[in-house]
NULUM-874859 format. One line per field, with one value per residue (C-alpha): residue in three letters; residue number from 1; y, x, z. Coordinates in nm, 3 decimals. Layout:
# NULUM-874859
resn = [Ala ...]
resi = [NUM ...]
py = [Y ...]
px = [X ...]
pz = [Z ...]
//
This chain:
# NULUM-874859
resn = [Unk Unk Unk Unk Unk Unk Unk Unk Unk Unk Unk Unk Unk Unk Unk Unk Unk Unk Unk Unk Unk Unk Unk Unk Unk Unk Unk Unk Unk Unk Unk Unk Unk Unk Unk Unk Unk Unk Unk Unk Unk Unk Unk Unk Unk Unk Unk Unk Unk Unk Unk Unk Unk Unk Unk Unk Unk Unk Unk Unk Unk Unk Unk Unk Unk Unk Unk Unk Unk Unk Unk Unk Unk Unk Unk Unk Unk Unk Unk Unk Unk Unk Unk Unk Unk Unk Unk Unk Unk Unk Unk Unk Unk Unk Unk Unk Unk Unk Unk Unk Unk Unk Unk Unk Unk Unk Unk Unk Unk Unk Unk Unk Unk Unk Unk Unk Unk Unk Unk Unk Unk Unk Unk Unk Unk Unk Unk Unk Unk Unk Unk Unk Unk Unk Unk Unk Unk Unk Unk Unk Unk Unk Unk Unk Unk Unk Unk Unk Unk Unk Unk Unk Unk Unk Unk Unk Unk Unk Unk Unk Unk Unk Unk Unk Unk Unk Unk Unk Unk Unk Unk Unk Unk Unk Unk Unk Unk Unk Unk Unk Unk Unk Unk Unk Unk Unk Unk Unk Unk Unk Unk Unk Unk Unk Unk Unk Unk Unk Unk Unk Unk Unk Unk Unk Unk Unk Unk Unk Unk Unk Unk Unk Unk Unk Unk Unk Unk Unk Unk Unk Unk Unk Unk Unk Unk Unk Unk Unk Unk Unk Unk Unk Unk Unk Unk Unk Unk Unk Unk Unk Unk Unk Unk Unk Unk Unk Unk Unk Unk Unk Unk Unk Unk Unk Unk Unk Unk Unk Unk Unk Unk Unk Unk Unk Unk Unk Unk]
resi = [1 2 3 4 5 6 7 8 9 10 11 12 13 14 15 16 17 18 19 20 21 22 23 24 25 26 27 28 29 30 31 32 33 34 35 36 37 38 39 40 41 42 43 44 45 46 47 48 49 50 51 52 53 54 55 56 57 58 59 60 61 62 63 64 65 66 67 68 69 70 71 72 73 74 75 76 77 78 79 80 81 82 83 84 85 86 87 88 89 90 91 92 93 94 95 96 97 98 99 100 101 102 103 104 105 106 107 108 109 110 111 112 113 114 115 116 117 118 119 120 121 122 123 124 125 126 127 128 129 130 131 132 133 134 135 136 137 138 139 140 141 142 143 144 145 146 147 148 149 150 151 152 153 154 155 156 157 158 159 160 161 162 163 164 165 166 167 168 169 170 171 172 173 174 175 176 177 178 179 180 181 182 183 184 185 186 187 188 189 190 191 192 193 194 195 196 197 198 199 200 201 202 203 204 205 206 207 208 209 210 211 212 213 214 215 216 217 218 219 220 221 222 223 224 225 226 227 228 229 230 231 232 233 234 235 236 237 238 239 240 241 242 243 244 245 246 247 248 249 250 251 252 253 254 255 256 257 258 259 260 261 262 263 264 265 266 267]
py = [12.476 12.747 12.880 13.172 13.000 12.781 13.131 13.232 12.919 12.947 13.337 13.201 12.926 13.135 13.410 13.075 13.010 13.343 13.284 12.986 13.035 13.361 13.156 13.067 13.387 13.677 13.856 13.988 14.267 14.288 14.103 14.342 14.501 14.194 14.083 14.339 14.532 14.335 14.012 13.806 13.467 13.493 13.556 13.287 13.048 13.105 13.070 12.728 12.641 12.659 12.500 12.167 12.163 12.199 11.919 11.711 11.780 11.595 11.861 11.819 12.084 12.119 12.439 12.775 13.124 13.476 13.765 14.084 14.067 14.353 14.742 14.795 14.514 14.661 14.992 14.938 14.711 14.936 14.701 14.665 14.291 13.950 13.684 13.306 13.098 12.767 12.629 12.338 12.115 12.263 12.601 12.530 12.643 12.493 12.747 12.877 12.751 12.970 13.081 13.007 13.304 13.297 13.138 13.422 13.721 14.019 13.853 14.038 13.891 13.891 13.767 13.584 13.343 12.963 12.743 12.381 12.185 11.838 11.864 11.927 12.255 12.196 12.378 12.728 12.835 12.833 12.987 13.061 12.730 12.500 12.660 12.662 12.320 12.214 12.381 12.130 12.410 12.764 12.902 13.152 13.192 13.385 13.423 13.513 13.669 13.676 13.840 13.740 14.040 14.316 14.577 14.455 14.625 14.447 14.490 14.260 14.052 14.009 13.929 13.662 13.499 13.487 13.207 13.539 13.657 13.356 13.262 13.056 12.998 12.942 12.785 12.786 12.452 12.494 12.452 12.613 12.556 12.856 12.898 12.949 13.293 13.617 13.605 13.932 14.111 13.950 14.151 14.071 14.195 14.141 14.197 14.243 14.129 14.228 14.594 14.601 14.662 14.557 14.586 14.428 14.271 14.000 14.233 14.372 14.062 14.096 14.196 13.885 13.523 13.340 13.544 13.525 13.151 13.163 13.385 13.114 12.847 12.928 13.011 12.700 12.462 12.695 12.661 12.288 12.286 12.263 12.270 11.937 11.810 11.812 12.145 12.459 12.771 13.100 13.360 13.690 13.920 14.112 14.401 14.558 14.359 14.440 14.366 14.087 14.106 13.875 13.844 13.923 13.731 13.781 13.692 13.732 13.675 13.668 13.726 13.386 13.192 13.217 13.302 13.181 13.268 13.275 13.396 13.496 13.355 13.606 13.632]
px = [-2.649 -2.864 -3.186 -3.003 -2.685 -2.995 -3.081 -2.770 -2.721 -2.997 -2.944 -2.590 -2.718 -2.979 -2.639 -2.481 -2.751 -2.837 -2.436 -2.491 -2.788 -2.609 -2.409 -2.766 -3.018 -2.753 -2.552 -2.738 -2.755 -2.446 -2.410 -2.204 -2.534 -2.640 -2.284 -2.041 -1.780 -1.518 -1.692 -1.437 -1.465 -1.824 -1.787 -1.556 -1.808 -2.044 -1.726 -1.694 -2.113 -2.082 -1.736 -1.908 -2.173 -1.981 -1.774 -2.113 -2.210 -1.873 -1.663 -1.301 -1.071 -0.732 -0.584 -0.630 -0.642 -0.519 -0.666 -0.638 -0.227 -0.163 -0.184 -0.316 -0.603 -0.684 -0.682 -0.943 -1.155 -1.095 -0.983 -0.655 -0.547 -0.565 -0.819 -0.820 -1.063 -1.094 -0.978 -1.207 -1.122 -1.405 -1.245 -0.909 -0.904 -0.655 -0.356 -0.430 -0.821 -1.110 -1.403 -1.731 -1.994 -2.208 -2.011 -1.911 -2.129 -1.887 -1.535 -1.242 -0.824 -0.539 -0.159 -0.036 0.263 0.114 0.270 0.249 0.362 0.515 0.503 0.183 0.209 0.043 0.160 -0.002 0.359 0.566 0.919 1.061 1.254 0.935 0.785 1.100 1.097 0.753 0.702 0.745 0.758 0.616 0.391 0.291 -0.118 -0.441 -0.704 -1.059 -1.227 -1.586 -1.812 -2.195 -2.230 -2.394 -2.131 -1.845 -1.998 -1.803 -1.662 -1.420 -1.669 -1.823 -1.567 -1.461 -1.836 -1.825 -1.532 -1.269 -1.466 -1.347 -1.425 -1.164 -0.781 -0.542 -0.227 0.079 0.265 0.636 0.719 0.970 1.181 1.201 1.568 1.543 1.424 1.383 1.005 1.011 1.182 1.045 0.843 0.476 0.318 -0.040 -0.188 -0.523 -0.514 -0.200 -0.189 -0.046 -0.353 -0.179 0.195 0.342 0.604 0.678 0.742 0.358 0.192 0.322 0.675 0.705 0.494 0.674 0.523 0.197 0.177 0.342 0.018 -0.201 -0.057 -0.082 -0.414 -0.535 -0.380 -0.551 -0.881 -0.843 -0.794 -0.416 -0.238 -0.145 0.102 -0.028 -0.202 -0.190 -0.218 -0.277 -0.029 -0.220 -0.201 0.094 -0.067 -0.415 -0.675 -0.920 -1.260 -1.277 -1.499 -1.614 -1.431 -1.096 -0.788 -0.536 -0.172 0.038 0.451 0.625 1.030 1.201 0.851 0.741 0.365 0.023 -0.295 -0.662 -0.945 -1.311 -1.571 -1.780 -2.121]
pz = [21.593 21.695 21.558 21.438 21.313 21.091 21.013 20.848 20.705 20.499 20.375 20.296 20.131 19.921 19.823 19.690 19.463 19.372 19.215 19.047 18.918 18.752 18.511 18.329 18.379 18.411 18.662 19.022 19.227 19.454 19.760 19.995 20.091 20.283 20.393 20.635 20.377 20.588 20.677 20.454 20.612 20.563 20.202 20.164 20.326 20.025 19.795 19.989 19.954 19.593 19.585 19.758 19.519 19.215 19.372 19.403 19.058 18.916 18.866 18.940 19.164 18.966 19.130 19.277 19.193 19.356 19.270 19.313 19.373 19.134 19.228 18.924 18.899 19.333 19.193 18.918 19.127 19.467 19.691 19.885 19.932 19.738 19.740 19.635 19.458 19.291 18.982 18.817 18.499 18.306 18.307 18.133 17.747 17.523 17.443 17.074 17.145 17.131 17.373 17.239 17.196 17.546 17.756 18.020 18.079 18.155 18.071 18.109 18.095 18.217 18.186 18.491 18.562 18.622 18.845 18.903 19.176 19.243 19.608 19.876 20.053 20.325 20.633 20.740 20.764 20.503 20.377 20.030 20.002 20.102 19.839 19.534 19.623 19.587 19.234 18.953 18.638 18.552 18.209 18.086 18.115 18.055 18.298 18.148 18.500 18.503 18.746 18.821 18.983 18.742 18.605 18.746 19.012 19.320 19.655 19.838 19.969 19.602 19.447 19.703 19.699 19.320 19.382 19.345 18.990 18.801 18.446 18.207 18.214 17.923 18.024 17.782 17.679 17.697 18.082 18.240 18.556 18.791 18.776 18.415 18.428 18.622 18.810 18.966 18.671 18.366 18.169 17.988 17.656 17.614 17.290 17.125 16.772 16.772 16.965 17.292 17.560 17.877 18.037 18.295 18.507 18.773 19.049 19.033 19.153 19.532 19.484 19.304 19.194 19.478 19.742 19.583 19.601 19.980 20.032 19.904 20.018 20.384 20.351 20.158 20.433 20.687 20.531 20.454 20.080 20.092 19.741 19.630 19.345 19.042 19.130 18.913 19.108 18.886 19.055 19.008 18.734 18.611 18.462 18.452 18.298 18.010 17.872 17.630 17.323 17.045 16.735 16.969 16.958 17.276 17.323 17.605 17.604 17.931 17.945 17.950 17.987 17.643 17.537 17.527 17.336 17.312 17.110 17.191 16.883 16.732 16.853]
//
């Protein structure tokens, strides 16, 4: 390795701290003013530093995430294509359970469609069937997105650093084959304490959840971390996301999938 490949290496290394160390002291300054607006894969290589320490430190990988799949969620963030990051064990949230006080900075949530798989994916190529086949079931779910980067204030190239702005997931507990119901049509309901906040439907993460996960797929075996059975992969949201408050209690209901829920303790 060169002396200015070392070089990067260690700025890198220092933008994967900075990250970490954001979970304990507080959100930081943005990082697309050091890194190229469309330097991705150098963006996902600090995603990856902090993904092989967290790895190090005992925690376990149990699935991906795509963000950034709906028009809505691209539109509020101002980007114009998905991203991926990693899902660990520590992050899952019992359905019904609660989030205790201080344990995101800036959360905000989501409804998605969760899948789970029986079969690897593993080729950079896929097509629809590889895919049908490999999925085991489908539920409902919650993602509570996070962002160490002050005010939400991110760029592609944050968000993809910040291991794709990820906080919590809630996953529902009635699984559901994928022939059972409609995954481009079906419809979602999210409500705060019982008002509707956010509206949705299948065909606003990438035309549809299946293409979603093709997207990820390919680009996990690409990258090396190639979805697995077992895995849960978090499809992308189906309508626009909010901000998520103490003393808040969300519920989501997807069309033929059921619902799932979550609640945020008071401070």
């Amino acid at each position: 390795m060169s002396e200015r490949d070392d070089r990067k290496e260690v700025v890198l290394a220092d933008m994967a701290a900075r990250l970490r160390n954001a979970y304990r002291q507080g959100p930081v300054a943005p990082l697309r003013h050091e890194l190229p607006e469309a330097d991705l894969d150098t963006a996902y290589r600090i995603q990856s530093l902090n993904t092989a320490h967290w790895l190090e430190q005992g925690r376990r990988l149990v699935g991906r995430k795509i963000g950034l799949t709906s028009v809505a969620v691209q539109k509020q963030l101002g980007v114009d294509q998905p991203d991926y990051g990693m899902l660990f064990d520590d992050m899952a949230i019992l359905d019904g359970g609660s989030v205790p006080a201080g344990t995101l900075l800036q959360p905000r949530i989501e409804a998605e469609v969760a899948f789970v798989l029986k079969q690897p994916l593993d080729r950079e190529k896929l097509l629809l069937p590889d895919v049908v086949k490999a999925i085991d079931f489908a539920l409902p779910a919650l993602e509570i997105v996070d962002s160490r980067i002050a005010g939400w204030d991110i760029g592609i190239v944050d968000t993809i650093a910040d291991n794709a702005s990820s906080g919590l997931f809630v996953l529902g507990t009635t699984p559901v084959p994928i022939d059972r119901f409609d995954l481009r049509l079906c419809g979602m309901v999210m409500e705060r304490n019982g008002d509707p906040v956010s509206l949705g439907v299948g065909a606003a993460c990438l035309g549809n959840p299946l293409n979603a996960l093709i997207w990820l797929a390919e680009r996990m075996a690409a990258v090396g971390y190639p979805l697995g059975p077992g895995d849960v992969v978090l499809s992308g949201a189906l309508g626009a996301m909010v901000p998520a408050k103490p003393g808040e209690r969300y519920e989501a209901s997807i069309g033929g999938l059921g619902s799932v829920r979550v609640s945020f303790a008071a401070d």
